[in-house]
N, C-alpha and C positions, 0 to 999 in steps of 0.2 A: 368082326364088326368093331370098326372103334365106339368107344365111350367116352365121354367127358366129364370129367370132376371139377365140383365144386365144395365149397364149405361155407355155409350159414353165415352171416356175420352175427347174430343175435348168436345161436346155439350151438355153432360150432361141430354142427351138424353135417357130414359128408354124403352131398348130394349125387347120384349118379347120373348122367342123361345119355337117352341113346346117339341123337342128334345135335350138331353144332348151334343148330337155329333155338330149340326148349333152353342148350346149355347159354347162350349168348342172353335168352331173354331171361332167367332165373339171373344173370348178373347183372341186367341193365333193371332191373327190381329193386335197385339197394342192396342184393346181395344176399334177399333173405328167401327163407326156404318158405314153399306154400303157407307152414302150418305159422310160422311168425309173422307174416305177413297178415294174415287172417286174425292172429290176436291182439294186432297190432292197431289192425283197423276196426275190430270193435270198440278196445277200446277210446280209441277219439272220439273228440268232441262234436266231431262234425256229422259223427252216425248218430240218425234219430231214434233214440228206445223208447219214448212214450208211446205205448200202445193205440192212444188214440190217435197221434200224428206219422204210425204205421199206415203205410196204403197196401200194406198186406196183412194188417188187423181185420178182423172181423168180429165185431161184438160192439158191446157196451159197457165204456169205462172197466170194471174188473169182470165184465161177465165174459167169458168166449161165446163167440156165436155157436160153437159145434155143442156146446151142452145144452144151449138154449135151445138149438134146432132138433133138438134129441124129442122135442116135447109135440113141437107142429110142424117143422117144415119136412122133417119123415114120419109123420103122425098119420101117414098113410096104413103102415102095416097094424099100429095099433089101434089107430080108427079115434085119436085124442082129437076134443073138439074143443073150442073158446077161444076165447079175444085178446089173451093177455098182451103186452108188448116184453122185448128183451127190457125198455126203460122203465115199465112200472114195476117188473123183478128188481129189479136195481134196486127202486125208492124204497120196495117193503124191505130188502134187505140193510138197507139201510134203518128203517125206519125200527126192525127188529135188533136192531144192534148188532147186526149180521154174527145175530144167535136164534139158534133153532125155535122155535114158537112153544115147541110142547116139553123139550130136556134143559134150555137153556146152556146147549155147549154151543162154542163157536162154529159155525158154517163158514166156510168158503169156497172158491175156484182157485187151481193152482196151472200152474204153467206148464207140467207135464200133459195139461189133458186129459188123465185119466182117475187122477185122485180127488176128484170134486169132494166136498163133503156136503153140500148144499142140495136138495131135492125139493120139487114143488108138488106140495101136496093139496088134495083138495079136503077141502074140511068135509065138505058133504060128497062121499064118492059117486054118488046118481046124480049128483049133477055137471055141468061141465067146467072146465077151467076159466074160469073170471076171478076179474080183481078182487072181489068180496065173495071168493068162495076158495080162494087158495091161500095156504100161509106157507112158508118155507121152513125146513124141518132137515135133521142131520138125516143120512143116508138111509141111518142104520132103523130110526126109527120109523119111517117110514116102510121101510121092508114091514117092521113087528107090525104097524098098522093095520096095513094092508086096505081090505076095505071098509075097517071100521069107522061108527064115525068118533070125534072128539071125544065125547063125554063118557060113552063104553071103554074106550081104549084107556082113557085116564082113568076110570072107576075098575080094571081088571089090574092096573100098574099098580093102584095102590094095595089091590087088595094080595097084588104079589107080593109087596113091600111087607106089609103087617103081616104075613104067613114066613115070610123068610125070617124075620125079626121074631116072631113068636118062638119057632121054632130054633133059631140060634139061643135064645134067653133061659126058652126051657130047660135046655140041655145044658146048662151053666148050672151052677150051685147059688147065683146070686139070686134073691127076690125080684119078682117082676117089678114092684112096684117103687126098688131103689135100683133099677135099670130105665127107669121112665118110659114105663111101658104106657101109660095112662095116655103122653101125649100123641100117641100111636089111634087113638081111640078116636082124635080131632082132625086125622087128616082128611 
């Protein structure tokens, strides 16, 4: 079977084809091989990458729809209930300085899809997802949560805090109270 050669003009790349017709249209291309052609046309000017003026985006402004729809629109097998919209997520993350409500690290959504750091939580677990009952919170903390509500889960953190710190100080040779153990006592 014959074959037909070509070379890249971008990479100089030697392309093989089996047919006259693939070999004739990879030359009438400019000359370039699939893979430069493709980086060639991203990056121009004339390809749209604002996410919102994508018509194969789905979501809101920085949110993906598929994290969003993690919560209600398959909320069938976990039985989640409430009113929230993907845009009032938005404003309280915004509103939260798109930092976590109860650690103050940064939250956000990224473009792989899988690495969120953002999770909606409910302040009050027995009740359902609404605007004044959810706050948005790192991934991580919400796992430790779990079904606690606010004020137990911060009053166990802290008192991890002052046992961990007791316990490191003790075991030093310095005085508690030129290691500032006192203001351990006001948190």
């Amino acid at each position: 079977m014959k074959t037909y050669k070509h070379t890249c003009s971008i990479c100089n790349t030697e392309i093989e084809y089996q047919s006259y017709k693939s070999y004739w249209t990879a030359k009438s291309r400019n000359g370039m091989c699939k893979s430069c052609r493709s980086t060639i046309a991203n990056k121009s000017s004339k390809r749209n990458t604002k996410r919102e003026n994508n018509s194969q985006w789905k979501g809101y402004k920085d949110i993906p729809y598929g994290w969003f729809s993690r919560y209600f629109d398959r909320a069938n097998k976990s039985k989640r209930t409430g009113d929230i919209t993907i845009e009032q997520v938005y404003d309280l993350w915004i509103i939260q300085d798109k930092k976590c409500a109860l650690s103050g690290v940064t939250i956000g959504f990224y473009d792989d899809g899988k690495n969120h750091t953002c999770s909606i939580d409910r302040i009050d677990s027995l009740k359902e997802y609404t605007i004044d009952n959810i706050q948005l919170v790192h991934k991580d903390v919400n796992i430790m949560k779990n079904k606690f509500g606010n004020q137990y889960f911060i009053d166990i953190c802290k008192e991890i805090c002052i046992f961990q710190i007791k316990e490191e100080t003790i075991n030093s040779n310095i005085p508690l109270h030129e290691q500032g153990i006192d203001i351990l006592n006001n948190i």
